[in-house]
Every structure is written in C-alpha cells, then in structure tokens.
N, C-alpha and C positions, 0 to 999 in steps of 0.2 A: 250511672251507678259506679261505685267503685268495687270491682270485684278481684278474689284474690283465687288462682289457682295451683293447686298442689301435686306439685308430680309434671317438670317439664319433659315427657317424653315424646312419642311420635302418635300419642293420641293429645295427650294436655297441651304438649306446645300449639299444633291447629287450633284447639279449644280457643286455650288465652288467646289468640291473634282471631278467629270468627269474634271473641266477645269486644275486642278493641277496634277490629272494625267495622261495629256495628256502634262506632259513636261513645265506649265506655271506655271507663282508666283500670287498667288490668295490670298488674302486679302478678307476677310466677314465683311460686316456690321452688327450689329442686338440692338437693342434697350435692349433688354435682357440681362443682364448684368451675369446673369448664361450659357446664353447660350455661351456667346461669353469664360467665366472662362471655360466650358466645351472641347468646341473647341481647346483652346490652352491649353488642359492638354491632348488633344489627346482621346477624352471621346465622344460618341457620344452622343446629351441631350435630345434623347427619341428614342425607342427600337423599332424594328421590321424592318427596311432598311434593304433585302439581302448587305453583303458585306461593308455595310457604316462602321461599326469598323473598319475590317480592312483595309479598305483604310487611314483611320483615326492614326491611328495606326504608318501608314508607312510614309504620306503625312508631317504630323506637325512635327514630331521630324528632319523629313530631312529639317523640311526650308523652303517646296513650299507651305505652307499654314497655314494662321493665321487670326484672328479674333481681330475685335476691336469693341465698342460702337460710335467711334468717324469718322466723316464723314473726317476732317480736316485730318485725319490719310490717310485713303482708296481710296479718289477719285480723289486730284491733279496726275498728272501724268499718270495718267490709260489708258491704249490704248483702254480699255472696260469695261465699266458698265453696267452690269444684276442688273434688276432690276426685284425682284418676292416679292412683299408687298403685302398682304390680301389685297382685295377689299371687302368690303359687300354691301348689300343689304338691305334697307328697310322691316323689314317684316309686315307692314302697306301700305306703298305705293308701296314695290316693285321698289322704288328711290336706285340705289348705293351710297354709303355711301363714299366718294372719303378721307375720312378724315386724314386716316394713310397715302395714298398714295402721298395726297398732302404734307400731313409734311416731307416725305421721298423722295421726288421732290426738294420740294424748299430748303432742307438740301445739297440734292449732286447739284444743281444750284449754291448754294454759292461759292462750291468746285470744281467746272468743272474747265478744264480747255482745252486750245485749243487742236484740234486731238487727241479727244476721242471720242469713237461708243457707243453711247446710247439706249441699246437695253430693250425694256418692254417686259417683258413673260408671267404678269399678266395677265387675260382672262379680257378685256373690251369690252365697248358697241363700236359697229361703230362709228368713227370717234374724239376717245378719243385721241390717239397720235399725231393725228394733230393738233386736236382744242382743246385741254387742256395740252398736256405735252408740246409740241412745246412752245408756248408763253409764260408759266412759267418756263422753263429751262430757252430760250433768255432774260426775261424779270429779273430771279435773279442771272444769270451768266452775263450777258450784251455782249454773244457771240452770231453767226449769225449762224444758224440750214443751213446746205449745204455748209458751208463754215468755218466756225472754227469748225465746230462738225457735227458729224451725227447722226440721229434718225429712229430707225426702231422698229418697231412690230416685234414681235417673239414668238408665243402662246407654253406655257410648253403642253408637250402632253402624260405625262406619270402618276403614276398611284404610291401612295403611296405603298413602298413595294418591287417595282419590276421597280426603277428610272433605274436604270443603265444597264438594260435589254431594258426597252420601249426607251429609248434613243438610240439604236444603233436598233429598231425593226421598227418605224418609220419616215419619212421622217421630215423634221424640215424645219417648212414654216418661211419663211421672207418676211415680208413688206415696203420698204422705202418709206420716203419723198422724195426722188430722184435718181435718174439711182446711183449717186455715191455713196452714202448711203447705196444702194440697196448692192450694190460691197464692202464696208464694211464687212457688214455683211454675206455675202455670204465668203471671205476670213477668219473674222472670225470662224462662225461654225465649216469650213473644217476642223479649225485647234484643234478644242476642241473638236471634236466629230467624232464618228468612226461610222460604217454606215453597215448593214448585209445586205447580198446578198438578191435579194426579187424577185422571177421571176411574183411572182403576179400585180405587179405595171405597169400602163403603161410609168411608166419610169423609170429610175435607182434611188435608193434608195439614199440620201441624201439631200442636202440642197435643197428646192425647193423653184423661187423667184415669188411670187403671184403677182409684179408688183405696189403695190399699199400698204400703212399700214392698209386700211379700206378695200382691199382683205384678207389680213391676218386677221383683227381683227372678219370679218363674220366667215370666216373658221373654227376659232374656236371652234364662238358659236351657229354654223350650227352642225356642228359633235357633240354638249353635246346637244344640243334643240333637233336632231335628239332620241336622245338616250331618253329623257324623254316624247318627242312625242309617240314613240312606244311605250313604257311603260305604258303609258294610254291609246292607243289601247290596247294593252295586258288586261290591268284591266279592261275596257269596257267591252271584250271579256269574260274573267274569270268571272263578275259581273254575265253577261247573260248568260252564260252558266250553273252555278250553281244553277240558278231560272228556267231553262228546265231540268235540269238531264243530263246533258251532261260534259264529263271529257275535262275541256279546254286544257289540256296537251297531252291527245292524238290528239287534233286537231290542235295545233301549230307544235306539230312532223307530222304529217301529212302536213300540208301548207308548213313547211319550209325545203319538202325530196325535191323540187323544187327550182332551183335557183332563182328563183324571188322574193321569200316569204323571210323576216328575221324577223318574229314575235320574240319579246324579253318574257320574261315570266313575271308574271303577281306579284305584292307582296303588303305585308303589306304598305311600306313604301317605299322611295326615298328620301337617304340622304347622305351625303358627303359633300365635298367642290366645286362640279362641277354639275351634274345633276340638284339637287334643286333648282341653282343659276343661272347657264346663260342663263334658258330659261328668266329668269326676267329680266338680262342684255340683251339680245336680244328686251324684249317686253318696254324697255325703250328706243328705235331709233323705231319701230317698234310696233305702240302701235292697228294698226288692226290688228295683226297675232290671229287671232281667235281660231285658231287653235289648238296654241300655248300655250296660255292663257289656253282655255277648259282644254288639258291635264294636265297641272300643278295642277289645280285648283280640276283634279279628283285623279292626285296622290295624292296632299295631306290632300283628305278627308278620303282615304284609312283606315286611321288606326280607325278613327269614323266611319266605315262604319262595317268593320269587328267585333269591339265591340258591336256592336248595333245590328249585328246576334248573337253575343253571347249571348248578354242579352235577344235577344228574346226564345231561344232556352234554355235558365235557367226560363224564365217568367222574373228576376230581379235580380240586380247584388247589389242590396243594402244589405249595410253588409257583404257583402261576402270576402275570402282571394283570393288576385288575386294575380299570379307574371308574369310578362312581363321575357321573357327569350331573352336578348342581350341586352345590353345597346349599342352597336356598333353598327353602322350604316350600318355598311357589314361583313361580319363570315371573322373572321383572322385576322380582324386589329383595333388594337386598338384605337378607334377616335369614336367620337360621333356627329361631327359636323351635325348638320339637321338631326339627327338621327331621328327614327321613333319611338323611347325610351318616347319622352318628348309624343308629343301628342298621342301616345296609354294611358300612365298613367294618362293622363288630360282624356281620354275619360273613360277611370276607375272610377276615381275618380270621377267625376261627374255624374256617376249615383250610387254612394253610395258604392262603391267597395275597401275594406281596401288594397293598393298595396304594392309591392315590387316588388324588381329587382336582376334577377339574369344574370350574366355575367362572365363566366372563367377567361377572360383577368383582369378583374376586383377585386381589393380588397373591403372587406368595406366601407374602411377610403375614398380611391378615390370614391367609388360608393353615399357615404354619401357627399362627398364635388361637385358633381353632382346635389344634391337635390332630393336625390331618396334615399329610403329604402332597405338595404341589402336584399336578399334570400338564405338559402341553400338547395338545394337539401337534398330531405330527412323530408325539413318541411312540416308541414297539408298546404294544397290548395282547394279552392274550381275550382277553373278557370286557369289557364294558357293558355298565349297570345304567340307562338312562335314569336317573331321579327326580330332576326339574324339567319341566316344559318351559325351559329358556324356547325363546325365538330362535337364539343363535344355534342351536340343535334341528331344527327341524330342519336343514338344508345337510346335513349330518352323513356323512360317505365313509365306505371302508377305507377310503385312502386317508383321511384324518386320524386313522386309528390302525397303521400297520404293523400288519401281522395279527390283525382279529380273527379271533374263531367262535366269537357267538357275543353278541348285544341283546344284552336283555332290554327291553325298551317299558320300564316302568310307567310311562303316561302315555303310549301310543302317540309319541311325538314326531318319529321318524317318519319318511317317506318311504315308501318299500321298494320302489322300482330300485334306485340305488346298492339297496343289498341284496338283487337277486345273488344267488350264487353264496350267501354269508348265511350263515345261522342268525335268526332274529328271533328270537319270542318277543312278542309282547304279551303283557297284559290283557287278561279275556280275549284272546285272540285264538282261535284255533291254530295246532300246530301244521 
C-alpha cells in the first residue's frame, strides 16, 4: 500500500516507520520543515523512542519512507491516511482548540482523492469524526464519505518511549461511519501492525471493531478519564490520610493485594499530552460528569496544595531559595507538556520564594528557553519541591542540596534513611 501520514511527531513519526516496516511505502506530512530535513536524512528529530533510529536508519536510505511539508506531494493517490495532529484544549474554558486539526483537514480535503481510508488517531470528543471531519473532508474534496472514501476513528494507545512495543501490546480499536469503512480499516491495521499473544484478553489480541466512530472515540477517553479519575481518588486518599497519621502507601498496597481494588498512587502533579487533557475532552459532550470535573480540578490544585504545606511548615516561603526537581512531566522522558513544573513554580513564586529548576534530561539553555531558572546540584537551597520521579533522585541526599530545611517529595521518590535529621514530607505520607 501506499500510505500517507499527517503530523510527524513523537506519535505519527513511530506510526509512519511501524507502517514502512511492515513492507509499505509511507510518505509523512509535517508542517515543520526541520523535522521533515531530519526525516529524509534518515535522523530521528527528537531523542528517547526505543529503536526509532534504527528503524530510521534502515527505512529512508532503502526507499520505503520519506517526508515532505507538501500535502500536494502525500495525499493523491494514497490507499491510507493517518491522521495524528495536536488537538488542544482551552485552559480557561476547557473548549478544544480544533485549529491545527482543521487546517490539516481541509489541506488533505483538497488532495483526497477517490478509494482512500481516512483514519483519525487523534484522541477527540464524542462525535467529532462524524459531525466535523466527515462534512469538511466532503465539503473541500467534493467526494461522498461511504462511497468514494472512507472514514474511521482509530485512537493511538501507546505511550511515548516504548511506541513500538504498546503497539504490538494492545489491542487497536476502530470505529466507522459504516459496515464498509468499518472493513477498511480492519484490512488495513492487519496489514501494518503485528499483534502479541495476550491470554489475559477476552478476546484475541488485535484489531478490535467497536461498531460505531463515537464507540471508538468514548473508548478512548474512557480509558485516560479513567486514569485521572483514580488519581484524584488517590490524592483525596493521600490528602486525608496525612492529616490522621496514617501512611496512604501502605494502605493502597493493602487495598490493591485484592483484585477488585486498582488504587493508582497519589502525586504532585498530572501531566502529559493525555491524562490532563481528555478528561476536558470528555467534559466537553458531557458537561454533568461531576465526577469527572471534581477530579481534574483536585489533580490540578495538587502542586498549590503541597506548597502551601510547605510553607506552612517553614512559617514562610518569602525570600527563600527554592528548587523544583523535574522539569518533565514524568521520570525518563524528556517533554514537559502539562507538566507540574509550571504551576509548582507559580505556587513558589507567589508566595515570595526565589526559584529554580533542576532537571538531568535538561540543559540550561533548554531549561532557560522554558522560562524557568537553571539549578545545580551542589547549590545553597532553602526548600526543594521533588516533582519528577527521575531515577537520578531517588539516591537524592541533603548534601546535594546545602543548606536544606525541608523537601517536599511530591512522588515519594526519595529514600528516607538519608534525611533522617531534615524535614521531608511527602506526599500521603504521615507527618
């Protein structure tokens, strides 16, 4: 097949490279005009993908795979278009932000052309693929969705880092606009993706057809709402259990020696490009999920909640040297997106507390063009905020940070023996 994918980022680039080498000729879109130079010099254009160099490496110089900025180039003739564009989010109304996705719509619209499979992987709100991509593909191709082309939902389900692992680990849901559509895409996947043996599943491991585009599209943002619902159960948990004396970590290991219980653990923050975000795409078709809302609304008070024990437990944080430890939103991978970086430092800084940032993955120069103040290890500190569960932390001593008088340990990442003698909180931790 000749497939054509749109959006080379740190989900679509893995994409194109599984579907090239799985035997096809794959063309990448991307706006980015580095990223696409990158691509066809066989260069992968940002670090930490298991395995993406050298697929890279082998794919481009052999032919089955290249990059362009130009839609005109990518999308006539394509038996198959992935489509994975950033969506965002309002973070005032909690409204998606359709703006990249529409431009990169009505771009491959112009270029469609008849008996091509239109598959979207970006995580949307219920009933976006019918009622907004459907009529603006028809309306700037002037082809007819079930009959010169087809349209399905297809939500990415894997996890920066470890793409080309969770893609053969997970089952890969499709959604059509209709039985044939449906059948598209279902021949499609088979042919791009490879599928591990799973005896835990109640069914056999590969393409699964949810019947509907707005069954696929819930499915999605069921499985990350899920994930960020617990998480604010967890934080609830941990909240109140550290105002009794009570260790919330022995009592989630406890709750979850049962299979019933899957309490998640409790932290600083919740960020990424999925948790943070699709409970809000969920709560925009579904605006009584009460539920919903609550938790979001406690994850992300978290990191003003945890400073504000801090500061009660110094008397006052004015004037003082703070350093936030992680700029990364999760220990290992380099990205910041919704990190817990930004508003722990706004919760510093606003009560008079002189900050900086320290972070391994991180240079100065990148750390500085974040809008955040370098750290190193080694400098005077009055406070440190742990925020990532880096590895490089968990070995973590007051002599790394002289002149401490209290680390607050947002992920329960430290060892404790090290700080007897130092003020620690942690998170859900009795004091």
């Amino acid at each position: 097949m000749r497939i054509a994918v749109v959006a080379l980022g740190k989900i679509g680039l893995p994409l194109a490279v599984q579907f090239a080498d799985s035997g096809h000729e794959v063309i990448g879109v991307d706006v980015n005009a580095k990223v696409v130079e990158a691509v066809n010099a066989g260069h992968e254009p940002f670090p930490g993908e298991a395995h993406l160099q050298e697929k890279l490496s082998e794919l481009v110089p052999g032919g089955r795979m290249r990059a362009t900025t130009d839609y005109a180039e990518a999308i006539p003739g394509a038996d198959a278009v992935v489509l994975v564009v950033p969506l965002f989010v309002n973070d005032t109304t909690w409204e998606p932000d359709f703006a990249w996705m529409d431009a990169a719509t009505r771009s491959l619209a112009e270029h469609l052309t008849p008996g091509t499979l239109v598959s979207y992987e970006t995580t949307l709100p219920v009933g976006t693929t019918r009622g907004r991509w459907k009529p603006m593909l028809e309306e700037g191709s002037g082809l007819v969705e079930g009959s010169d082309f087809h349209l399905v939902f297809s939500p990415e389900r894997v996890l920066t880092g470890r793409v080309f692992s969770d893609l053969r680990k997970y089952p890969k849901l499709i959604g059509g606009l209709s039985d044939a559509g449906a059948r598209r895409a279902r021949d499609f996947y088979e042919s791009v993706l490879q599928f591990d043996e799973r005896d835990d599943l109640p069914r056999p491991n590969g393409v699964w057809d949810l019947g509907s585009a707005e069954a696929a599209e819930m499915a999605k943002l069921a499985e990350t709402t899920y994930r960020d619902v617990n998480i604010g159960l967890a934080n609830q948990f941990a909240l109140f259990a550290a105002d009794h004396g009570i260790d919330v970590y022995q009592v989630i290991e406890a709750c979850n020696s049962q299979p019933y219980s899957h309490i998640h653990r409790p932290g600083i923050a919740v960020g990424g490009h999925c948790i943070p975000v699709y409970p809000r795409l969920y709560l925009s078709t579904d605006p009584d999920a009460d539920i919903v809302r609550t938790a979001r609304l406690l994850n992300a008070s978290m990191p003003e909640r945890l400073v504000a024990q801090g500061a009660s437990i110094l008397g006052s944080l004015e004037g003082l040297r703070a350093v936030v430890l992680g700029a990364a939103y999760r220990g290992g991978v380099k990205e910041t997106a919704f990190s817990g970086v930004f508003p722990t430092v706004a919760a510093l800084e606003a009560r008079g507390a002189q900050v900086r940032v320290h972070d391994p993955l991180y240079s100065d120069e990148e750390l500085r063009s974040l809008g955040l103040e370098p750290f190193a290890l080694g400098d005077e500190v009055d406070v440190a905020i742990l925020q990532t569960d880096h590895a490089e932390y968990r070995s973590l001593t007051p002599a790394d940070l002289p002149g401490i008088r209290l680390l607050v340990d947002g992920r329960n990442a430290t060892d404790a023996a090290p700080w007897a003698g130092t003020p620690r909180l942690v998170v859900g931790a009795a004091a």
